[in-house]
C-alpha positions as a printed NumPy array, in Angstrom:
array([[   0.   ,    0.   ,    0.   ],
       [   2.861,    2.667,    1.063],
       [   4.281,    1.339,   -2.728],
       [   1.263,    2.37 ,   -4.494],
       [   1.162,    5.816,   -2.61 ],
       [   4.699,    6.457,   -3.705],
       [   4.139,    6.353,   -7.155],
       [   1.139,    8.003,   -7.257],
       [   2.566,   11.22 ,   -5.423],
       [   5.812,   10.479,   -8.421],
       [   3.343,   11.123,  -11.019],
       [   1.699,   13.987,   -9.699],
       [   5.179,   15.623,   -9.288],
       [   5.849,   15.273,  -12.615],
       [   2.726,   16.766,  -14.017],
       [   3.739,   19.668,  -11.999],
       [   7.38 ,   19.78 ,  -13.218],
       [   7.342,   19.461,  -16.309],
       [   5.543,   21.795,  -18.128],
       [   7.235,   24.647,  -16.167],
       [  10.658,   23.329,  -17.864],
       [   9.152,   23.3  ,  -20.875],
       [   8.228,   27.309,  -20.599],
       [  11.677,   27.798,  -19.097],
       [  13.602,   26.964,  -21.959],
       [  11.051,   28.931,  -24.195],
       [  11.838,   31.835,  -22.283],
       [  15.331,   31.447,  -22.725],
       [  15.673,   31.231,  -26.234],
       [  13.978,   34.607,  -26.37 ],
       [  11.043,   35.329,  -29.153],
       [  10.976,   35.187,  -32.737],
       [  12.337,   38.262,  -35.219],
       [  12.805,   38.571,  -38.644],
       [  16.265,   39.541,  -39.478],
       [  18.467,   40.326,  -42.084],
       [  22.09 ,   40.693,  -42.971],
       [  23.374,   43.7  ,  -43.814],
       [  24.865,   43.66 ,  -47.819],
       [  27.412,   45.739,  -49.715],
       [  26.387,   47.35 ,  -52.798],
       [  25.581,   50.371,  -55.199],
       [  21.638,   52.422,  -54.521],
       [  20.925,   54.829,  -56.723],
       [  18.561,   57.852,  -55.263],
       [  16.168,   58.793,  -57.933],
       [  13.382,   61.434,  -59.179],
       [  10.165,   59.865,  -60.273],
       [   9.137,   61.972,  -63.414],
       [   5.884,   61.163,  -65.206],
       [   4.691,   61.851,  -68.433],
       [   3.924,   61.092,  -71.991],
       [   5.605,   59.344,  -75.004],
       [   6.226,   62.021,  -77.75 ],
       [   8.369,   62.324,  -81.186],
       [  11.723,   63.712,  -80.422],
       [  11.403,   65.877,  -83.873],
       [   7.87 ,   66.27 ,  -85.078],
       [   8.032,   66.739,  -88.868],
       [   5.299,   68.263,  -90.371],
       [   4.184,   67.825,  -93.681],
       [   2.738,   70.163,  -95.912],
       [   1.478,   70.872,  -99.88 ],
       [   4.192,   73.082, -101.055],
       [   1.935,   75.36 , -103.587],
       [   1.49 ,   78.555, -102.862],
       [  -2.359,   79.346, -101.758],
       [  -3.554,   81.03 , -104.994],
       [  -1.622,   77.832, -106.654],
       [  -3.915,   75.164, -104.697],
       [  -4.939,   71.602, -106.358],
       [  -7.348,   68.647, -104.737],
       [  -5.821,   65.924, -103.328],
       [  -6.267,   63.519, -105.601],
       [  -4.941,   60.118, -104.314],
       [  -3.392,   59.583, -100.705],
       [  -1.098,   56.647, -100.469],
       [   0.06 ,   56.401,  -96.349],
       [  -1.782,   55.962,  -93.192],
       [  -1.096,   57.289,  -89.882],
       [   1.443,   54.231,  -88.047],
       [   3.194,   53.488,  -91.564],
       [   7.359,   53.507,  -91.416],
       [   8.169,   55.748,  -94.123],
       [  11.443,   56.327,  -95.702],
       [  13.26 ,   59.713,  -97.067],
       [  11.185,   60.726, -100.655],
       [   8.431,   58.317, -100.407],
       [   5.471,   59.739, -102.183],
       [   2.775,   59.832,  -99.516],
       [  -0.636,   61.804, -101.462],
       [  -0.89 ,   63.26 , -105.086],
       [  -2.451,   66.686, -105.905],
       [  -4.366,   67.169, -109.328],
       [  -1.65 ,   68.312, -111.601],
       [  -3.603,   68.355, -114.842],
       [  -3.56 ,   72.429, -114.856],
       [   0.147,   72.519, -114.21 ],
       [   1.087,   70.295, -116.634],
       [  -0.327,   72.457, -119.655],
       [   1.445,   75.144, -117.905],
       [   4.49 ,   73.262, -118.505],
       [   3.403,   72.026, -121.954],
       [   3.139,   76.374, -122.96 ],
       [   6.439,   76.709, -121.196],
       [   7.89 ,   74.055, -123.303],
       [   7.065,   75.761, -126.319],
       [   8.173,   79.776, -125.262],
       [  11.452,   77.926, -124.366],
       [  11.186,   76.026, -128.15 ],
       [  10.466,   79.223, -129.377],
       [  13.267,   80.95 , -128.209],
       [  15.659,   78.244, -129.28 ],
       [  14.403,   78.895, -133.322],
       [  14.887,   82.958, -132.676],
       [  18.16 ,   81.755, -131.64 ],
       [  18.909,   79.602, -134.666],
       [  17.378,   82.68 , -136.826],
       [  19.528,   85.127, -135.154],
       [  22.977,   83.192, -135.427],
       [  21.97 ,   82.711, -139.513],
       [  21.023,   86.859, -139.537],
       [  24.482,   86.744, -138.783],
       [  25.958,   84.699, -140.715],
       [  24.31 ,   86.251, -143.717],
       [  25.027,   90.189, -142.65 ],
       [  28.658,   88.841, -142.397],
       [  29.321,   87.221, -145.792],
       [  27.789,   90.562, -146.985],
       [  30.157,   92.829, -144.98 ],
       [  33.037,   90.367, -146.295],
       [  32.098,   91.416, -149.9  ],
       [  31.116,   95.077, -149.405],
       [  34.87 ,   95.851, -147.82 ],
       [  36.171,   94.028, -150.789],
       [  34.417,   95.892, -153.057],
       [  35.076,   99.33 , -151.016],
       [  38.87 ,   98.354, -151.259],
       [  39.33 ,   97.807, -154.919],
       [  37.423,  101.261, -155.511],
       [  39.596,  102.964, -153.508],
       [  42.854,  101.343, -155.628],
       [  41.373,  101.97 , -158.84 ],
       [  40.192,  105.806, -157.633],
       [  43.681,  105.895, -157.183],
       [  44.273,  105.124, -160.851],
       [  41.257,  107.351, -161.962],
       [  39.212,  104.5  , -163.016],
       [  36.547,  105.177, -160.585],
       [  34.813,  108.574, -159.969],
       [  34.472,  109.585, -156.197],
       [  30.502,  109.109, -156.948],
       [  31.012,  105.857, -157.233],
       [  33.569,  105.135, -154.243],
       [  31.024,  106.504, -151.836],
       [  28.685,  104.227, -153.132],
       [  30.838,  101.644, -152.27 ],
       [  31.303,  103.445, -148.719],
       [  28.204,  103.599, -147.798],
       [  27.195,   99.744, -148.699],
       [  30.03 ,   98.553, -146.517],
       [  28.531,  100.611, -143.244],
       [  25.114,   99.   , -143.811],
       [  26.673,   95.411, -144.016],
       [  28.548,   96.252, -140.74 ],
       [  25.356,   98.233, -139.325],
       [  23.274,   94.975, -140.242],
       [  25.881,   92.199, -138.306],
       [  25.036,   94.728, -135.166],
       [  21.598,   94.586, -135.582],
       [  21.698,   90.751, -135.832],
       [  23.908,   90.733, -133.223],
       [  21.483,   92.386, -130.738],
       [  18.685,   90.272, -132.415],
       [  20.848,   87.473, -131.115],
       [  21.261,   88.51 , -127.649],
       [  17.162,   89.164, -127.27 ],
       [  16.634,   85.74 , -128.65 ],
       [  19.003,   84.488, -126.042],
       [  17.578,   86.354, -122.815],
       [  13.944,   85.155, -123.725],
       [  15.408,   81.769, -124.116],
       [  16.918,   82.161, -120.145],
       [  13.43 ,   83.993, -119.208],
       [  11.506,   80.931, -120.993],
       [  13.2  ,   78.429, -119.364],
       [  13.399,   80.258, -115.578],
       [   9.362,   80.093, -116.29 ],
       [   9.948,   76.269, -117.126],
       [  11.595,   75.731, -113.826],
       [   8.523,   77.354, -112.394],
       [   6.38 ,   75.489, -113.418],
       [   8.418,   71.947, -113.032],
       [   8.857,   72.841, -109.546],
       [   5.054,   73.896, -108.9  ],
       [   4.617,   70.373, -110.42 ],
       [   6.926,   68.61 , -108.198],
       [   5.002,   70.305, -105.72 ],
       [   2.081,   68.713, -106.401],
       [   4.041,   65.358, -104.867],
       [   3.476,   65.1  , -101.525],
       [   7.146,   63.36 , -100.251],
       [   8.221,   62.285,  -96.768],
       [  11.559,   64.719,  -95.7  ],
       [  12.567,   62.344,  -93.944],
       [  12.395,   58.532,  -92.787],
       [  10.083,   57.8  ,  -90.091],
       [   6.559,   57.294,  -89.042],
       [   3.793,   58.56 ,  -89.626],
       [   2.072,   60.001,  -86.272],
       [  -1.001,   61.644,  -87.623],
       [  -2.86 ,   61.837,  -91.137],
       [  -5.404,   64.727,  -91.435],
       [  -5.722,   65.553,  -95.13 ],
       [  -8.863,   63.712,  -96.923],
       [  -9.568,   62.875, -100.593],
       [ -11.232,   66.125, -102.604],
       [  -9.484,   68.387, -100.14 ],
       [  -7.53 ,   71.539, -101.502],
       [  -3.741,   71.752, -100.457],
       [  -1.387,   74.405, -100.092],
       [   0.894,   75.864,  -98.131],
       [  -1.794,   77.563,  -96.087],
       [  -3.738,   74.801,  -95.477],
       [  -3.333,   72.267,  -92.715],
       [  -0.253,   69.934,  -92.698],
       [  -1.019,   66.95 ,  -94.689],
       [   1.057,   64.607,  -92.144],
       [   3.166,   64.51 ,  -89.225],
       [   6.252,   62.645,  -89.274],
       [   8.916,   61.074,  -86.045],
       [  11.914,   62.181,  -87.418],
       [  13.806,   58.567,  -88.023],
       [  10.901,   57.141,  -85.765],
       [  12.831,   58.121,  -82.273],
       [  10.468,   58.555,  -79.441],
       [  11.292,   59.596,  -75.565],
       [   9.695,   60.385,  -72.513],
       [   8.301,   64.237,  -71.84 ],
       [   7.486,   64.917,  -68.434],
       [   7.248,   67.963,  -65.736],
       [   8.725,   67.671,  -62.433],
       [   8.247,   70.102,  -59.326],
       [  10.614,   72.689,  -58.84 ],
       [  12.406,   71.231,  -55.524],
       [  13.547,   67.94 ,  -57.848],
       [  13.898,   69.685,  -61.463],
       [  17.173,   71.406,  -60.072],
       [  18.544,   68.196,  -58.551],
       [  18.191,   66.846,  -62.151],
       [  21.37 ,   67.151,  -64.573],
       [  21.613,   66.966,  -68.318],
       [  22.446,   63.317,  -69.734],
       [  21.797,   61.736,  -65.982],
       [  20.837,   58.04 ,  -66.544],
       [  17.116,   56.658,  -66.159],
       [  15.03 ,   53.923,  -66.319],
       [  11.772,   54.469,  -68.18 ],
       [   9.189,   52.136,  -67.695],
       [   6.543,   51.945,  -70.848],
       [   3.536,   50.303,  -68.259],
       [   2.387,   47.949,  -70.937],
       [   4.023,   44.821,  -69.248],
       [   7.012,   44.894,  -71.134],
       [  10.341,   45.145,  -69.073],
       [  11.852,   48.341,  -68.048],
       [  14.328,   50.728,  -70.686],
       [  17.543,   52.336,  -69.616],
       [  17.196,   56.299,  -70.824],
       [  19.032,   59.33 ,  -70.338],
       [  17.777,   63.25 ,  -69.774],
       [  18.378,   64.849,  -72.698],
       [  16.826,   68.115,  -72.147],
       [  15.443,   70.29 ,  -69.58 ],
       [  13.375,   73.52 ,  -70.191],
       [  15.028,   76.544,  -69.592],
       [  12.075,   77.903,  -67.541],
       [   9.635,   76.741,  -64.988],
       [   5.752,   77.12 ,  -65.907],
       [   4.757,   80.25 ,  -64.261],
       [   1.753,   79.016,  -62.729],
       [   2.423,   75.425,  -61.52 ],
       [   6.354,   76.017,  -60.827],
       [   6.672,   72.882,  -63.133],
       [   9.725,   72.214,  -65.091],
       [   9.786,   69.866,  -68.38 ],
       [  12.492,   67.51 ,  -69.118],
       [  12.898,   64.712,  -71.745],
       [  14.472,   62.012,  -71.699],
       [  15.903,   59.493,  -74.736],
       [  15.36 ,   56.172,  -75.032],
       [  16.004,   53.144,  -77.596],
       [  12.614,   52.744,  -79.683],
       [  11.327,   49.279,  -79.197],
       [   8.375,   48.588,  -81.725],
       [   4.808,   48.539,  -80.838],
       [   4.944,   51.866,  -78.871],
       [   2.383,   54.646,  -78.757],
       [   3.38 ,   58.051,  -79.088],
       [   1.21 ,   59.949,  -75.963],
       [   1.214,   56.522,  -74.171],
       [   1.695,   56.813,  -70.306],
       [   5.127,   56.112,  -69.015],
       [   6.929,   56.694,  -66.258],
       [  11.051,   56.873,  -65.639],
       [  13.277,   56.786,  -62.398],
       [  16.333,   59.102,  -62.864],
       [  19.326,   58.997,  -60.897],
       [  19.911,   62.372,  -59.799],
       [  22.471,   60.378,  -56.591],
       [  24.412,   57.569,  -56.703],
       [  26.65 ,   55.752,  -53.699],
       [  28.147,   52.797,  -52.551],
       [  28.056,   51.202,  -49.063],
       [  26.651,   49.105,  -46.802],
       [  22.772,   48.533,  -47.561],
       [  19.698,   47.411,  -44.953],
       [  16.13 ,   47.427,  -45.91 ],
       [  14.669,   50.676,  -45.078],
       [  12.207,   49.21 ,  -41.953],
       [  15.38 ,   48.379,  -40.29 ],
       [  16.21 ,   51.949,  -39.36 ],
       [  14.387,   54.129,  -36.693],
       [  15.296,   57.392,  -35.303],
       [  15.623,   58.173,  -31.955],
       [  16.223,   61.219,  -29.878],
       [  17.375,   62.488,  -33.409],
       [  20.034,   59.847,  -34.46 ],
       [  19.21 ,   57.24 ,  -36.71 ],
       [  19.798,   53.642,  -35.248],
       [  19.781,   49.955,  -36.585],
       [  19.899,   47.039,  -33.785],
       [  21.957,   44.727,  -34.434],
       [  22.539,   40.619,  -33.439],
       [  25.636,   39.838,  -31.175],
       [  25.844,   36.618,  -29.963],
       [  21.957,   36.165,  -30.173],
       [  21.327,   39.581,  -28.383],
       [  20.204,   42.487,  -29.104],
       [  22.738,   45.778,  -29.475],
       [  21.469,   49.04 ,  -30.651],
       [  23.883,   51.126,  -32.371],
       [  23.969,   55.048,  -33.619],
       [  24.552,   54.857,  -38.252],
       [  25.056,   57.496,  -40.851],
       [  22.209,   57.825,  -43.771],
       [  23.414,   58.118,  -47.418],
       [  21.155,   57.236,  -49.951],
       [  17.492,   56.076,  -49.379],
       [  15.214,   54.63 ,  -52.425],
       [  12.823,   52.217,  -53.362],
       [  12.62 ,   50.574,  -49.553],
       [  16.505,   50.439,  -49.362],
       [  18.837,   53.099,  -47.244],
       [  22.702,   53.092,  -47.76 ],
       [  24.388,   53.73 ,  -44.528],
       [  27.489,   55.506,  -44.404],
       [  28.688,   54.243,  -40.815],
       [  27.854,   52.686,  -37.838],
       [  27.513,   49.154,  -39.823],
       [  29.635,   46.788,  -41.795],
       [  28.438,   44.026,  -44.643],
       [  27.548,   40.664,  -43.565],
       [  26.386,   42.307,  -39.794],
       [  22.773,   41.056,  -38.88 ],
       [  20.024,   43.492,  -38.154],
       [  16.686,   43.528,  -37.298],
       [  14.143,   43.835,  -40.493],
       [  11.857,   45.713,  -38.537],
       [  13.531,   48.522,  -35.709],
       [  10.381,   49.932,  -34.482],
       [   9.135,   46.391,  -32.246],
       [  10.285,   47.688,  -29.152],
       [  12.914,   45.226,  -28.692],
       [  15.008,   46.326,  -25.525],
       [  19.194,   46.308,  -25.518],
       [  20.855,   42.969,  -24.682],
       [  17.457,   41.328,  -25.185],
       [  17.832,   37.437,  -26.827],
       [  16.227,   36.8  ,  -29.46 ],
       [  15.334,   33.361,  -31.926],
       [  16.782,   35.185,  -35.551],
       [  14.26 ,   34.475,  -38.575],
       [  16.389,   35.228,  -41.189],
       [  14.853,   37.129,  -44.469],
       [  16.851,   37.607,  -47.84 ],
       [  16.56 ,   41.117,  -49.464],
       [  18.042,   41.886,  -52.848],
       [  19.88 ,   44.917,  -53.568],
       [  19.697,   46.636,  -57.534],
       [  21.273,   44.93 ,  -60.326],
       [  20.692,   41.349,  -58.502],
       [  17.658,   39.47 ,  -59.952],
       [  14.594,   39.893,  -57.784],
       [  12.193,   37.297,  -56.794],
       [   8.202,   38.366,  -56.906],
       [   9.073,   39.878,  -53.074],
       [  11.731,   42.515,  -52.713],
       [  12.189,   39.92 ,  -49.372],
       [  12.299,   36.734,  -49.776],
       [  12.072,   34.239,  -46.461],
       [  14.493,   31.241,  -45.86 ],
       [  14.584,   27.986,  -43.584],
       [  14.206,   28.997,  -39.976],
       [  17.443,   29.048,  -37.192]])
């Protein structure tokens, strides 16, 4: 009986005991946090700058005849979207009136040529006339000498020869009139090849077409409405306004990384402009920014671009790990499975990341998350968490949780 007692109090003294051990050691071990280590790297602080996708040279196209010159538009032969290349014939104007222009110039300029032809054989003939005149004049004046021909006669002779020269003068001049309507014939010819040309509509330039807004039947000229708008060699970038505090912090050719919002991946750009005022009534300043041309883009599509107005290299923690206190930025960090809090430097914050200047070296473990009141010299059970830093491929998570301590 005192046998069966005795293990009966045993028992009960172990239902007691034990689950207060098992507590104990929980309590030792400390509770659970999410930590990560601390990783050496390059963060980039940027400007978000939003805007639209437009042509970086807008080309416009218009009929090149004067307004009191106008024709219809009589066949159109490109759409708004087509890749065009330098000369392409892109619409026809009704040329029918210019051509018989063209057709009378034709024939001043034929005219001309015959005057031309007539005026060189006036020439010619008043010449061979002069030739024989002087001849004549010269043996009367030998055989005056002799007596054999009166002085009647000799001024004859005198007289004949200065109307043969007279006459090569006059067909001379005749000559140079026929020649300066032939010039004045054929300047009109130009004219009116030109104005004919004109009637052509021809890309300037390779490209593609952005906009179409002439229609069949429609009169063109170079008053009217531009026919088409071209992207100069089909380059696109981003134009967007930023607010005055971050337009000064951005500087000419700084890189960027435009993002197009249609699912494809991200585009490295640079800033290739910035306006040389702010708006005056939103304090707005525009910049734009170059970027390669993939196809299937939109010009005045929505897009969006990071640029990296600082850039700096250090130790990097995710951005949750730092609180400030008292006014000093502090991480707290793992030593021998305790908690220390120490005083660090900011750099460069962006996208959920801070670069720290000092106060923390790479590989060091901190807490993800600074503001759970853990207290110093605390222990704790690490749970650690992998974060990536830029230019290392990211999972769908910027963190990414692995096996338990």
């Amino acid at each position: 009986m005192a046998a069966k007692f005795l293990n009966w109090a045993l028992a009960l003294t172990l239902i007691c005991v034990l689950p207060k051990v098992r507590v104990a050691g929980a309590q030792g071990a400390g509770r659970a946090v999410s930590v990560v280590a601390a990783r050496s790297g390059e963060l980039d602080q940027t400007v978000r700058v939003i805007g639209t996708l437009v042509a970086k040279e807008e080309v416009l196209v218009h009929a090149g005849l004067d307004s009191d010159d106008h024709a219809k538009v009589v066949e159109i032969l490109a759409e708004a979207g087509d890749r065009v290349r330098a000369g392409q014939l892109l619409a026809r104007l009704d040329s029918s009136r210019i051509e018989i222009e063209l057709m009378q110039s034709d024939a001043k300029v034929a005219r001309a040529d015959a005057a031309i032809k007539q005026a060189l054989s006036q020439i010619e003939d008043a010449r061979a006339v002069e030739v024989q005149t002087r001849s004549t004049r010269d043996r009367s004046v030998k055989l005056q000498a002799k007596g054999a021909v009166s002085n009647q006669a000799l001024e004859e002779n005198e007289t004949a020869l200065m109307r043969a020269i007279s006459a090569v003068g006059l067909a001379q001049q005749t000559l140079g009139m026929a020649q300066a309507d032939r010039l004045l014939a054929e300047a009109e010819r130009s004219d009116v090849r030109s104005r004919l040309a004109r009637t052509s509509i021809i890309a300037p330039n390779a490209g593609f077409i952005i906009r179409r807004s002439v229609q069949l039947g429609a009169l063109g000229s170079s008053s009217t409405e531009a026919f088409f708008s071209i992207a100069r060699d089909g380059d696109v970038e981003l134009s967007g306004e930023v607010a005055q505090a971050e337009f000064s912090r951005i500087q000419d050719n700084s890189s960027a990384r435009v993002e197009l919002l249609d699912g494809r991946a991200p585009v490295e750009g640079r800033v290739r402009l910035k306006s040389a005022e702010l708006s005056a009534g939103s304090r707005l300043g525009r910049i734009r920014i170059s970027m390669p041309n993939p196809s299937g883009i939109f010009i005045g599509a929505f897009a969006r671009a990071d640029v990296v107005v600082k850039r700096a290299i250090g130790v990097i923690v995710p951005d949750t790990s730092v609180v400030n206190l008292a006014g000093s930025d502090r991480v707290q960090v793992i030593s021998n499975g305790k908690i220390q809090t120490r005083v660090v430097a900011i750099g460069v914050r962006s996208n959920g990341l801070v670069q720290l200047n000092s106060g923390l070296s790479a590989g060091e473990t901190v807490v993800l998350k600074g503001d759970n009141f853990l207290s110093e010299g605390e222990p704790i059970t690490p749970v650690k968490v992998v974060f990536h830093v830029p230019g290392e491929a990211q999972a769908a998570s910027a963190f990414a949780p692995v096996a338990l301590q």
